[in-house]
C-alpha positions, 0 to 999 in steps of 0.5 A: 854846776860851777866849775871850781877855781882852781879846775878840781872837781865841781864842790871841792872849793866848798870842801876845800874851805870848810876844811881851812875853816875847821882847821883854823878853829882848832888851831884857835882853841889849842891856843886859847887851851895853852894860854888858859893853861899857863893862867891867862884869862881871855879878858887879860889876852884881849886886854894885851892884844887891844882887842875888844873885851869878849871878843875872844868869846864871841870868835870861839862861840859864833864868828869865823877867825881870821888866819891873822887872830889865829896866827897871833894867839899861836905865837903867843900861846908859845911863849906868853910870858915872852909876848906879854912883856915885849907888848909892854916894851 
């Protein structure tokens, strides 16, 4: 059995990540959820990211987010009006 990390209990690790990884993912729909609310599409937010077109689909259907994305897109979501024109300077 693997002893885990930080000297907890033997699978808490695992148990400690799937909670990160689902805590993570709905944190990211309630953004994209704020964002579809105030009228942004997910093409128009991948556009103003500069990310790549359907990416956001891809990450909500199949690919893990990073902490990075997630924190970008809730920051946005706060105030997208805001973020939106401070990417256009």
């Amino acid at each position: 059995m693997e002893k885990p990390l930080h000297g907890g209990l033997p699978g808490e690790d695992e148990a400690l990540a799937a909670a990160y990884r689902r805590h993570l993912r709905a944190k990211l729909e309630v953004a994209l959820r704020k964002l579809d609310d105030a009228g942004f599409k997910l093409n128009d937010v991948e556009r103003e990211l500069g990310l790549s077109a359907g990416y956001l689909s891809k990450v909500r259907k199949r690919v893990e987010p990073s902490f990075q994305l997630v924190a970008l897109l809730s920051l946005v979501a706060d105030e997208p009006l805001r973020a939106t024109a401070k990417l256009h300077g």
